[in-house]
N, C-alpha and C positions, 0 to 999 in steps of 0.2 A: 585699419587695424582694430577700431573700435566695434565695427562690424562680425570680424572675424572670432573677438572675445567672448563678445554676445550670443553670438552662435554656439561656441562650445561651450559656454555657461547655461545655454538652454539645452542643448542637447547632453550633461553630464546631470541634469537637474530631469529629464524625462526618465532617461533610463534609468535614475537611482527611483523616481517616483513611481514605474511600471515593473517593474523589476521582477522576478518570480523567484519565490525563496521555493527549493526543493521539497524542504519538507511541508510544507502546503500541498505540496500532492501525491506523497509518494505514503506507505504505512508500512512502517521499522518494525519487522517480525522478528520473535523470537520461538525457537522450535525446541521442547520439550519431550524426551522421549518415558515413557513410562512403560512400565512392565506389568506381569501379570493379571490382565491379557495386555498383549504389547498393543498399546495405541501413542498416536502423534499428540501434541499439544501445543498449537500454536496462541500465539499471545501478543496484543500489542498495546502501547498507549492509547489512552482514548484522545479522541482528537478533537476541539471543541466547535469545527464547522460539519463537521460529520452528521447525514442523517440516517446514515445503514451502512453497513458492510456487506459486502460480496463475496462467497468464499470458493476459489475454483483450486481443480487438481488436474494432474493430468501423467500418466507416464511418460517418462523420457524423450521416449523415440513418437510421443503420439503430434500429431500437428495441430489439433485441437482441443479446448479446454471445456469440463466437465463441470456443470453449475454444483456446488455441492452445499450450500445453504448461504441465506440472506438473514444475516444478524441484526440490532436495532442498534442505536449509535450508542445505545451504554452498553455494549458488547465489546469484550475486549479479548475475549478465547473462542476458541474452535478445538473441540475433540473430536479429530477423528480414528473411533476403532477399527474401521475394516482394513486397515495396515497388513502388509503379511511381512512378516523377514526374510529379507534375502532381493525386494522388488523396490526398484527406484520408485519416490510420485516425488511430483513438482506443485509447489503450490502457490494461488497467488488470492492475495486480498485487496480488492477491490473498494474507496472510500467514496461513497456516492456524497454531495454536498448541494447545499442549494445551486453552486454557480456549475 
């Protein structure tokens, strides 16, 4: 029995030590629309193991992503104007880190 405790006292003590917290790798956008001329404005937290951002788009229906600029880790927006109304884009920001 004294076997069997120790085991899942190591094994509840690995997993809580190895653990992956989500927002470690994931980056919380927020999409800003503005007018006159109509452009996107996305926006995130800065994140403090960050050393650049990645910024892709892509339409709906397309099956692959369009590099649309590489930001420095104190970047925390993306405008983009070439927007039209009326056209789906899909965007994705990419957190490059040391590890």
């Amino acid at each position: 029995m004294k076997k069997l405790t120790l085991f899942i006292i190591a094994l509840m003590v690995s997993v809580y030590t190895f653990g992956q917290v989500s927002k470690d790798y994931t980056v919380g956008i927020k999409l800003s629309v503005l007018q006159s001329p109509l452009r996107f404005q996305l926006s995130w937290n800065k994140a403090a193991a960050a050393t650049q951002y990645k910024v892709f788009s892509k339409a709906p229906s397309a099956l692959s992503w369009t590099a649309r600029a590489t930001l420095s880790a104190t970047d925390t927006t993306f405008t983009d104007s070439s927007v039209v109304a009326g056209q789906g884009i899909e965007y994705q920001v990419v957190k490059l880190t040391p590890n």
